[in-house]
BALO-740023 format. One record per residue (C-alpha): residue number from 1; x negated, y negated, z; residue in three letters. Coordinates in Angstrom, 2 decimals. Layout:
! BALO-740023
<NUM, <X, Y, Z>, "Ala">
...
This chain:
! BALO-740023
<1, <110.90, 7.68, -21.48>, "Unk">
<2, <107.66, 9.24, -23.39>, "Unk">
<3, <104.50, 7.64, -23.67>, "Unk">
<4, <103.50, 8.38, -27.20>, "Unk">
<5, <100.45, 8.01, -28.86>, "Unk">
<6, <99.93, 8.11, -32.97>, "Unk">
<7, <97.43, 8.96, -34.59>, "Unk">
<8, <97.64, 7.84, -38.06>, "Unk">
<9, <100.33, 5.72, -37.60>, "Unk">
<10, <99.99, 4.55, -41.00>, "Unk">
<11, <100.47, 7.33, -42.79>, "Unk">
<12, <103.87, 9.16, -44.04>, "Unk">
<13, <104.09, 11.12, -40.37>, "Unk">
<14, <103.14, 8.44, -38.57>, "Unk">
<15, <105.65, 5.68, -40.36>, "Unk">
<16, <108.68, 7.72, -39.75>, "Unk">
<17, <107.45, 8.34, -36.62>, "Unk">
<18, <107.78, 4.83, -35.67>, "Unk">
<19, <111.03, 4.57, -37.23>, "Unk">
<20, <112.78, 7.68, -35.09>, "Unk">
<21, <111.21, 5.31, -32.50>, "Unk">
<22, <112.95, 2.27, -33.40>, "Unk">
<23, <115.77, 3.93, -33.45>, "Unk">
<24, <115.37, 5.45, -30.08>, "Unk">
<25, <114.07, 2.78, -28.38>, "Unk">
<26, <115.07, 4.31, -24.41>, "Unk">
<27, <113.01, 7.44, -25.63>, "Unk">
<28, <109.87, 6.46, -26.40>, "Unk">
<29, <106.96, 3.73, -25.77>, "Unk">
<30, <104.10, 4.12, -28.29>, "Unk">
<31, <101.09, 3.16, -26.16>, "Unk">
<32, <98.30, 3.59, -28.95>, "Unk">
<33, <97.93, 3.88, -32.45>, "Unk">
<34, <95.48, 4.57, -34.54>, "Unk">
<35, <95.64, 3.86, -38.79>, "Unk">
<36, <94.92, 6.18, -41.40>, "Unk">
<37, <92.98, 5.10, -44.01>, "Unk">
<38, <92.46, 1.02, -43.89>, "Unk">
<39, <95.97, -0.35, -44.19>, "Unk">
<40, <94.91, -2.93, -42.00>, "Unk">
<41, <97.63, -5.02, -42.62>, "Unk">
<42, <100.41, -2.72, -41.84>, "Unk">
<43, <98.50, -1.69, -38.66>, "Unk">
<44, <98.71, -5.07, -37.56>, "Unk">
<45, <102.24, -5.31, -38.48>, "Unk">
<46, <103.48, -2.16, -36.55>, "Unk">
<47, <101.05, -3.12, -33.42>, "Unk">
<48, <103.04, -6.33, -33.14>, "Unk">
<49, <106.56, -4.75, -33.79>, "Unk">
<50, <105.80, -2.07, -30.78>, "Unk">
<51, <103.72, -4.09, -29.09>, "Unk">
<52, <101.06, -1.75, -28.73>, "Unk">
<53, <98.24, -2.45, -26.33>, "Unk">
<54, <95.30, -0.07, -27.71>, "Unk">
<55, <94.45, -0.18, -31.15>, "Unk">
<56, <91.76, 2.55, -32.68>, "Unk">
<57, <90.42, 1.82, -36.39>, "Unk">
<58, <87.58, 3.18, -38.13>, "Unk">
<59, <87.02, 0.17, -39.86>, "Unk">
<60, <87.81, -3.41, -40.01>, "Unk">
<61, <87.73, -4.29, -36.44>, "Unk">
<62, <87.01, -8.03, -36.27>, "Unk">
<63, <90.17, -8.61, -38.77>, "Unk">
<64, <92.49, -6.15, -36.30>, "Unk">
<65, <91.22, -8.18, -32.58>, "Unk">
<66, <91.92, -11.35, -33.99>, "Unk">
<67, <95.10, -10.64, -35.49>, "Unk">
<68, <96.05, -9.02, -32.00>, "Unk">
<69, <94.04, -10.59, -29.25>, "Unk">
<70, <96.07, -9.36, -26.68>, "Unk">
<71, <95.36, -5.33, -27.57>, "Unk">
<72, <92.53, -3.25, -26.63>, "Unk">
<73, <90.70, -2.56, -30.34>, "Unk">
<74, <88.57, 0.81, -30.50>, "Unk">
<75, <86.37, 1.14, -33.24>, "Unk">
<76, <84.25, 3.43, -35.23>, "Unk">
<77, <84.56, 6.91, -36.71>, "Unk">
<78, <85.41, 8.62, -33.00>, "Unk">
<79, <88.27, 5.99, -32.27>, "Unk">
<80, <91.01, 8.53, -32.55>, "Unk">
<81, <89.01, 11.42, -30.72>, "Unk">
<82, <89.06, 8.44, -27.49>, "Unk">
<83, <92.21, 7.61, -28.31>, "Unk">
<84, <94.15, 11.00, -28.07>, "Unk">
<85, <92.12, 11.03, -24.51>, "Unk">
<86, <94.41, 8.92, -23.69>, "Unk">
<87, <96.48, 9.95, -20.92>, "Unk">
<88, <100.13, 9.99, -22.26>, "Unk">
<89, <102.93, 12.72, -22.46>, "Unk">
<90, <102.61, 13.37, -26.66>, "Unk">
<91, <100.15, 12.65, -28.96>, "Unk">
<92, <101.40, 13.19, -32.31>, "Unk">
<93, <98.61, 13.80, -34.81>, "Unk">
<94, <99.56, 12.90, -38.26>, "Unk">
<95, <95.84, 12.73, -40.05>, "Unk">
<96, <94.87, 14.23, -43.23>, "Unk">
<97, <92.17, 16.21, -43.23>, "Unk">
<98, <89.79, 18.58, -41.33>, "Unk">
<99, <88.91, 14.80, -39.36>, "Unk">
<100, <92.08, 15.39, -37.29>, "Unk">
<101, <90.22, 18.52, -35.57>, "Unk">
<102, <88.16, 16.52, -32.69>, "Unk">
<103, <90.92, 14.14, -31.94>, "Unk">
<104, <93.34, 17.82, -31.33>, "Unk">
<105, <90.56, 19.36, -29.18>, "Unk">
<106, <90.45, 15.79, -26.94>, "Unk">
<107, <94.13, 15.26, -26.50>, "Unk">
<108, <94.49, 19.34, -25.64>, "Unk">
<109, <91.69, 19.22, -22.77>, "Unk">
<110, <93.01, 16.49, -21.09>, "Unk">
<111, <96.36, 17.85, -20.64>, "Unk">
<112, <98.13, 16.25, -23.28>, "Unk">
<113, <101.23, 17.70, -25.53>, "Unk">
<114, <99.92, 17.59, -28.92>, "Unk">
<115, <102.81, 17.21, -32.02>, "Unk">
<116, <100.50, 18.31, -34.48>, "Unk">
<117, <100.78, 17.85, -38.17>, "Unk">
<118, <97.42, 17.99, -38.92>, "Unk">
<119, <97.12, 21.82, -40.25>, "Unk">
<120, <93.81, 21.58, -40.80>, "Unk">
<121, <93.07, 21.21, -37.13>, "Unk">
<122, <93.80, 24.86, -36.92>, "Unk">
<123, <92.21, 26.10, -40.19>, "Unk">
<124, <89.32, 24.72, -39.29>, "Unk">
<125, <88.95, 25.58, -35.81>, "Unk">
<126, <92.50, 27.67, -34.93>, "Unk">
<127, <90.27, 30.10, -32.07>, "Unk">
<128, <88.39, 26.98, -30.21>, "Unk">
<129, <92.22, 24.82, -30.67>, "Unk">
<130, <94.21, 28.03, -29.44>, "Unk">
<131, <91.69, 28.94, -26.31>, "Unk">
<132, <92.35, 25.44, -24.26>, "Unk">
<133, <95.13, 24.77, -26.25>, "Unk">
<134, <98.31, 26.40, -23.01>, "Unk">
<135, <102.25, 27.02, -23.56>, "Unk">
<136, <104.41, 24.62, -24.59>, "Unk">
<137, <101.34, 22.20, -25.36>, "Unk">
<138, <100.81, 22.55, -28.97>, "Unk">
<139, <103.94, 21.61, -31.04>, "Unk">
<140, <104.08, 22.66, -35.03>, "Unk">
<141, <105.20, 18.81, -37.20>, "Unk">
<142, <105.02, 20.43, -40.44>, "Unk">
<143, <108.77, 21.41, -41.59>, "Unk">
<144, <107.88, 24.89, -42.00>, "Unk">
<145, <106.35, 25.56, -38.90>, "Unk">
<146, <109.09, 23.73, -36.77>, "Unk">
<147, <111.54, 26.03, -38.65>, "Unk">
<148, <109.81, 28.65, -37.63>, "Unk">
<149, <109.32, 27.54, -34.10>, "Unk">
<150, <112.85, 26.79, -33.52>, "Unk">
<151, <114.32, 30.37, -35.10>, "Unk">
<152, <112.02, 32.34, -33.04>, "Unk">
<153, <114.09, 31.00, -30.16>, "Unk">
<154, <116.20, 33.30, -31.39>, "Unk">
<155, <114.51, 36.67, -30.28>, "Unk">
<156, <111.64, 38.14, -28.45>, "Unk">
<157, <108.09, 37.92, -30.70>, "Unk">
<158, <108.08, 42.30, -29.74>, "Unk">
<159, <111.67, 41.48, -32.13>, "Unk">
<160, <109.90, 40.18, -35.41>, "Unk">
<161, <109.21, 42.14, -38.40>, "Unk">
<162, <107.79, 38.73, -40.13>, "Unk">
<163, <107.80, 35.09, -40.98>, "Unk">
<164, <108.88, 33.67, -44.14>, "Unk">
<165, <107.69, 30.29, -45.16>, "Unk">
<166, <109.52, 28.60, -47.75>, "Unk">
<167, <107.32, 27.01, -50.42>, "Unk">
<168, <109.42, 24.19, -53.13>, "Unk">
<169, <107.16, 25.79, -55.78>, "Unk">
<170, <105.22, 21.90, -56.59>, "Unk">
<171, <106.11, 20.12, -59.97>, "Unk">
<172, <104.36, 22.88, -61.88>, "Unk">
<173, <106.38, 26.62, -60.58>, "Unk">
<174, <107.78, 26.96, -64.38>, "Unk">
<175, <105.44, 25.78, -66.01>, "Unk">
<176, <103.04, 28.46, -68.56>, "Unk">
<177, <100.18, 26.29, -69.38>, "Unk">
<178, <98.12, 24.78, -66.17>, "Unk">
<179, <95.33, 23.36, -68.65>, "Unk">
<180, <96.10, 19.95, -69.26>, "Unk">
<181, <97.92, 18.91, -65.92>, "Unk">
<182, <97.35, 15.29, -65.31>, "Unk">
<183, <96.69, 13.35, -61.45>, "Unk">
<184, <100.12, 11.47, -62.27>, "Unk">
<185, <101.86, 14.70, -62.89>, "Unk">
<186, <100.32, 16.57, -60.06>, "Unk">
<187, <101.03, 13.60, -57.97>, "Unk">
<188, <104.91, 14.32, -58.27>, "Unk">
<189, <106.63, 16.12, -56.15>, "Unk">
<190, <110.11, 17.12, -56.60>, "Unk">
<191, <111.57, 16.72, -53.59>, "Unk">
<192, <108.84, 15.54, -50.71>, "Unk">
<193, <107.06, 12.56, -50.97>, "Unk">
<194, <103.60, 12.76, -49.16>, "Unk">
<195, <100.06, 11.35, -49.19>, "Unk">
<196, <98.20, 12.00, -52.17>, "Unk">
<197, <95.87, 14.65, -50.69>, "Unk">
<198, <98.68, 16.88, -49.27>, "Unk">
<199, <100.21, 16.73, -52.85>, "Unk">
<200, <97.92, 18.05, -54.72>, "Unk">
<201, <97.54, 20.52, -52.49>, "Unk">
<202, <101.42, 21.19, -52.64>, "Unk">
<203, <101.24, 21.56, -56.47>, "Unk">
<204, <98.40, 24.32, -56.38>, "Unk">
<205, <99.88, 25.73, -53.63>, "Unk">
<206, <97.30, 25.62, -51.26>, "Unk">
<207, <98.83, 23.62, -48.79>, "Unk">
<208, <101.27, 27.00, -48.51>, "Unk">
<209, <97.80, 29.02, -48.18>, "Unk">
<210, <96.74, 26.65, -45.57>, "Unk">
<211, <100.03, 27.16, -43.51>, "Unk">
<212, <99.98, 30.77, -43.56>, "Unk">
<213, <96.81, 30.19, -41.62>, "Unk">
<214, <98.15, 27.69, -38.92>, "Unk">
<215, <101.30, 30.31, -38.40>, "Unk">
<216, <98.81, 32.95, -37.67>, "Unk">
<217, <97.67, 30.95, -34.79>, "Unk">
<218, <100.59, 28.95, -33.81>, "Unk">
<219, <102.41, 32.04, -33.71>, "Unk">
<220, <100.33, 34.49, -32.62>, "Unk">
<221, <101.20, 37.29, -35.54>, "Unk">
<222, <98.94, 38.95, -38.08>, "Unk">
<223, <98.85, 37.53, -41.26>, "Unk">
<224, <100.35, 41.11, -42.18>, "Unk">
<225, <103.24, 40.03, -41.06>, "Unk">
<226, <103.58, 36.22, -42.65>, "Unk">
<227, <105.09, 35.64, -46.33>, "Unk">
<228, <105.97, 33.12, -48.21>, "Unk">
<229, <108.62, 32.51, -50.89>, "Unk">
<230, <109.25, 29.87, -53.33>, "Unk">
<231, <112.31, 27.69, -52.30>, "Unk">
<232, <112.67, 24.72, -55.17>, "Unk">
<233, <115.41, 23.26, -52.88>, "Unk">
<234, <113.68, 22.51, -49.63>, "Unk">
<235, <116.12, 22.90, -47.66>, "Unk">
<236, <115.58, 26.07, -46.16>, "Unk">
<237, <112.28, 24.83, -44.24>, "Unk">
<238, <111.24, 28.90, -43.23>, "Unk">
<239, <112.92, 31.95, -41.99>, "Unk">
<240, <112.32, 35.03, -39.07>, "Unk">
<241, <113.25, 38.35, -40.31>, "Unk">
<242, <114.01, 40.43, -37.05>, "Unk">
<243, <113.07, 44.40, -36.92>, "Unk">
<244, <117.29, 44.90, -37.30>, "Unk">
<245, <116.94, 43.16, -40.33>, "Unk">
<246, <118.49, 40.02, -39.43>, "Unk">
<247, <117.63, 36.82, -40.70>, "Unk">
<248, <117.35, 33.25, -39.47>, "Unk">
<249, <116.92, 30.77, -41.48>, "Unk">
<250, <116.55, 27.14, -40.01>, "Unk">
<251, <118.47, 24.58, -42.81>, "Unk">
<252, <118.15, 20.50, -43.29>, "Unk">
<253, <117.93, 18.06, -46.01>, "Unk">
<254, <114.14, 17.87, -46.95>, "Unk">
<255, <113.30, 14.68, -44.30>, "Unk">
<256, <110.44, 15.29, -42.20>, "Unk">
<257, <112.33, 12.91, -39.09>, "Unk">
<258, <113.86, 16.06, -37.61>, "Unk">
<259, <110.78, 18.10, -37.10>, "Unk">
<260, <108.97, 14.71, -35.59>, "Unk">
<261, <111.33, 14.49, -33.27>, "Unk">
<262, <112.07, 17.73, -32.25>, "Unk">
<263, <107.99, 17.63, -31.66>, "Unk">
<264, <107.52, 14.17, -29.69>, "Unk">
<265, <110.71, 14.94, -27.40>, "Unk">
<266, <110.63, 18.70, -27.01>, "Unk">
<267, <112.69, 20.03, -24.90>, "Unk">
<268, <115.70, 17.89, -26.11>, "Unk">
<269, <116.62, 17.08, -29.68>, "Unk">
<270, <117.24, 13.58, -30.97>, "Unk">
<271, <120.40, 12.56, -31.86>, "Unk">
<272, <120.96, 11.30, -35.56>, "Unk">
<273, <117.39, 11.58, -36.01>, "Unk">
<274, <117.92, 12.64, -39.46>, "Unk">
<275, <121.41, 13.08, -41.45>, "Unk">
<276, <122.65, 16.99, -41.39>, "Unk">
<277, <123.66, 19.08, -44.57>, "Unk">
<278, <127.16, 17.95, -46.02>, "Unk">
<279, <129.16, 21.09, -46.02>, "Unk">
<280, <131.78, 19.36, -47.89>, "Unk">
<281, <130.29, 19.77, -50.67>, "Unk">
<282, <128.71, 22.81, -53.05>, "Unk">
<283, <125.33, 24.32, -52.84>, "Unk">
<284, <122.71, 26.73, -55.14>, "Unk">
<285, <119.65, 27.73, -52.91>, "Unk">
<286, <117.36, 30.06, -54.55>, "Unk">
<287, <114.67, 32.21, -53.14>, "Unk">
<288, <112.13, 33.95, -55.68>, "Unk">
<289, <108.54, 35.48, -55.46>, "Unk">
<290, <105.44, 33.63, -55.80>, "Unk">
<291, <103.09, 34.48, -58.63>, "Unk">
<292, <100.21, 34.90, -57.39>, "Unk">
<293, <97.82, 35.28, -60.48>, "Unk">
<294, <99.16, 31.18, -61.53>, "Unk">
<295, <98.38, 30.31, -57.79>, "Unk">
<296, <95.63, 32.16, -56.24>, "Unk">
<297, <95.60, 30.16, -53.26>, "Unk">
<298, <97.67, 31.85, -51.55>, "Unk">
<299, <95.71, 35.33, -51.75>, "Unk">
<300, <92.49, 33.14, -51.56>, "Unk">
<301, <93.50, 31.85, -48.12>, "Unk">
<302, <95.26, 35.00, -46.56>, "Unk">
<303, <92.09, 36.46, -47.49>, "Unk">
<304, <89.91, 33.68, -45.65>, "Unk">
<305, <92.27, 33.86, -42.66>, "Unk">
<306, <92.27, 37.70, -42.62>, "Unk">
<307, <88.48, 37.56, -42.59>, "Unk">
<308, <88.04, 34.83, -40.46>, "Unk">
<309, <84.96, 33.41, -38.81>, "Unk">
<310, <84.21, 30.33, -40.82>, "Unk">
<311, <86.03, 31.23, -43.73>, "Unk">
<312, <89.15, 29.08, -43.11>, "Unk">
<313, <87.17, 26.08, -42.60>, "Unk">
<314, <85.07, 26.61, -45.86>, "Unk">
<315, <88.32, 26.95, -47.85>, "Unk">
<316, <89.78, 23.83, -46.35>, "Unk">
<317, <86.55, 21.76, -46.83>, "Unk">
<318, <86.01, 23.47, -50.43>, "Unk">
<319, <89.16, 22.14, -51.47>, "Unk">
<320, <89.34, 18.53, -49.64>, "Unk">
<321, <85.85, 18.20, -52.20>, "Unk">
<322, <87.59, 19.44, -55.26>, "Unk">
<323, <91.27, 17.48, -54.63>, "Unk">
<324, <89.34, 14.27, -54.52>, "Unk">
<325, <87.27, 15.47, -57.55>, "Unk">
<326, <90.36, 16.08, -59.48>, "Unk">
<327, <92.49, 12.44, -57.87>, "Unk">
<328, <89.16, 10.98, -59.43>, "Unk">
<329, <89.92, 12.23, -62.89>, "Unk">
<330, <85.91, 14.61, -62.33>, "Unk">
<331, <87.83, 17.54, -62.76>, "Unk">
<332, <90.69, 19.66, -64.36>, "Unk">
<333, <93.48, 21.06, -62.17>, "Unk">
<334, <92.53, 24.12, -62.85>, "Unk">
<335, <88.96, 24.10, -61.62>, "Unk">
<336, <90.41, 23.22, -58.03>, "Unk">
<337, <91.07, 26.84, -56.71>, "Unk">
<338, <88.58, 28.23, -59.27>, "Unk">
<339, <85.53, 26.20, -57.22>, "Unk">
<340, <87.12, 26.38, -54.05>, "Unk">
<341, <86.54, 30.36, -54.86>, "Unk">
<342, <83.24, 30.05, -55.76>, "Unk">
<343, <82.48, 28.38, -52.85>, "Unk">
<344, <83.90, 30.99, -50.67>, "Unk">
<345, <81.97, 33.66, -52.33>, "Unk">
<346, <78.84, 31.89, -51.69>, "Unk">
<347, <79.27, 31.32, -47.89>, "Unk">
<348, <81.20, 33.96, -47.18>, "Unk">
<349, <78.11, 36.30, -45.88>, "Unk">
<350, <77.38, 33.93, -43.56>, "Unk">
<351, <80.39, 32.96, -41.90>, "Unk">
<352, <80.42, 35.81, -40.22>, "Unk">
<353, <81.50, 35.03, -36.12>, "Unk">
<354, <84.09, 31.78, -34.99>, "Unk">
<355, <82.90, 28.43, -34.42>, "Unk">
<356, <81.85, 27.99, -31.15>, "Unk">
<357, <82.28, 24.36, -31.22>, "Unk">
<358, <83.28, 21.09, -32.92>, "Unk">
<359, <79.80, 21.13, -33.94>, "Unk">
<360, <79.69, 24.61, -35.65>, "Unk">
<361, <83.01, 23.78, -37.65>, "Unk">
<362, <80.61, 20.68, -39.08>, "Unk">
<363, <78.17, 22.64, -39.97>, "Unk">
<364, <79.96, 25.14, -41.70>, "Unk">
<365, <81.95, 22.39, -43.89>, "Unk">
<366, <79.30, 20.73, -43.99>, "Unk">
<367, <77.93, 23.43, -45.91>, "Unk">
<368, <80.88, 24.24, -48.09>, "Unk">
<369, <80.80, 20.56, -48.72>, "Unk">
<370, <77.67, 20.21, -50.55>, "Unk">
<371, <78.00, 23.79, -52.32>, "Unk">
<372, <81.58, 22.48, -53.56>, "Unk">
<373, <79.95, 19.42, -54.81>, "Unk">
<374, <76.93, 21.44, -56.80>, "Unk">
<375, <79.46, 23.69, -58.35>, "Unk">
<376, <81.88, 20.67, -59.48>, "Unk">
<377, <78.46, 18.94, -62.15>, "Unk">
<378, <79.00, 21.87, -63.87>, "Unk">
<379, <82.60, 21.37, -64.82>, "Unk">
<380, <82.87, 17.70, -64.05>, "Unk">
<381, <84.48, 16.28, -67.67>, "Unk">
């Protein structure tokens, strides 16, 4: 049996999380959670159902020790950092956001396995993750980088020509005029269904732009050698092209429960953790270029990663700024990527050189941060 820990158990990740663990209740034991955002109540709620003894919440703790007397409560805005401390065999990371970096770096140095789908853990800080981070510790959540993972088992890395990650394209991939998209139509997905932050940033694509990144440093490959394709079905989750010019392609029904629990119970796969393709039955899976001039993000972000030094963690903070800009109705979908560029362009000069520690990766977003938010007065409707 596992002792898991999740962070951001409230969340999309960490919810079906908690169901692959219901289901598989010889498997695991979830010794800490922690929630994401203030869903207080359904923290409380899942704390009870697993009987968790620590709890970790940024805010809200008085309502979440009397509700569960029995638990440990951590609070305040480093509660999951001490709580991935915690000594365990997998702490899944499932938060949003650039926030899920210092809670990575503390579960990695103490010799934890990290299921990580917080990409933004290695955008942000991929060189100070990836030097404590040793083999076999850090395991890829998102669907595309578990596809990849799992069909590079396939060959030796000397083997690859490149990765292919499959993109579904967002609600918008045929459609001419980007000028009047609304939050409510950027807000639906056709075939995932995610937090709110995640997509938006599937429906300008950056979210693709931002995984390129993490498979440069999950991976260990140049960014010369990672592509992405648009893939409207989502079922194809990525692809390794070998140098013989073989292809494998790793294929499931758009559910993220088989990549969580190919992550929290590595080496062995769960059984039934999520229902297999019906081959019974017809299917039409396309494959087509991305066009790059209606979503720059991509270039923008190969170009970031390519560069490196602080770049990557000014275009993630950049665009956290302008997604909640635009989820505010402040901003026009459009002037996402086109500030998030502007931003770059300003800092870029001085980003020169990696982050040498948690600290340095605040600073610089810190930075991008407030430059993202003078830009965005001057197009804010």
């Amino acid at each position: 049996m596992k002792d898991l820990v999740i962070l951001g158990s409230t969340g999309s990740i960490g919810v079906q999380a908690l169901e692959i663990v219901e289901a598989n209740p010889s498997l695991f034991r979830v010794v800490a959670i922690t929630s994401a955002g203030n869903n207080a109540a359904l923290l409380v709620e899942q704390a009870k159902k697993f009987k968790v003894p620590v709890i970790g919440v940024t805010k809200g703790a008085d309502l979440i020790k009397s509700a569960l007397p029995e638990a440990t409560v951590i609070d305040g805005p480093g509660a999951s950092t001490e709580i991935a401390a915690i000594t365990c065999d997998v702490v899944l990371n499932g938060i949003t956001g650039s926030i899920g970096l210092g809670p990575t770096l503390a579960a990695l140095k103490v010799g934890n396995r990290v299921a990580l789908a917080n990409k933004e853990s290695l955008v942000a800080g991929g060189d100070l993750v990836m030097s404590i981070a040793k083999p076999n510790q850090l395991l890829p959540v998102d669907s595309e980088h578990s596809a990849l993972w799992q069909c590079l088992m396939g060959g030796k890395k000397s083997e690859v020509a490149k990765l292919v990650l499959t993109a579904s394209g967002g609600p918008f991939r045929e459609r001419k005029d980007m000028s009047e998209i609304t939050v409510g139509e950027a807000l639906s997905h056709p075939t995932w269904t995610m937090g709110p932050v995640v997509t938006i940033n599937s429906a300008t694509l950056v979210n693709k732009g931002l995984e390129i990144i993490e498979a440069h440093y999950l991976f260990d490959l140049p960014y010369s050698q990672i592509e992405a394709v648009i893939h409207p079905q989502s079922v194809v989750h990525s692809m390794v092209q070998y140098v013989d010019g073989s292809t494998i392609a790793q294929a499931s029904p758009p559910n993220m429960k088989g990549p969580i629990s190919f992550a929290i119970n590595y080496p062995d796969r769960v059984k039934g953790a999520t229902t297999g393709i019906d081959w019974t039955t017809s299917h039409t899976w396309s494959f087509s270029p991305i066009d790059n001039e209606k979503f720059p993000a991509i270039d923008l972000a190969r170009r970031c990663g390519t560069l490196g030094g602080g770049l990557p963690a000014i275009f993630n903070a950049a665009n956290e700024v302008c997604v909640a800009a635009f989820i505010d109705g402040k901003i026009g979908f459009t002037s996402i990527i086109e500030t998030v560029e502007e931003v770059v362009q300003s800092l870029g000069s001085k980003s020169a050189g990696s982050p040498r520690d948690l600290a340095d990766v605040s600073a610089i977003e810190n930075d991008a941060r407030k430059i993202a938010q003078e830009l965005l007065m001057k197009v804010a409707r």
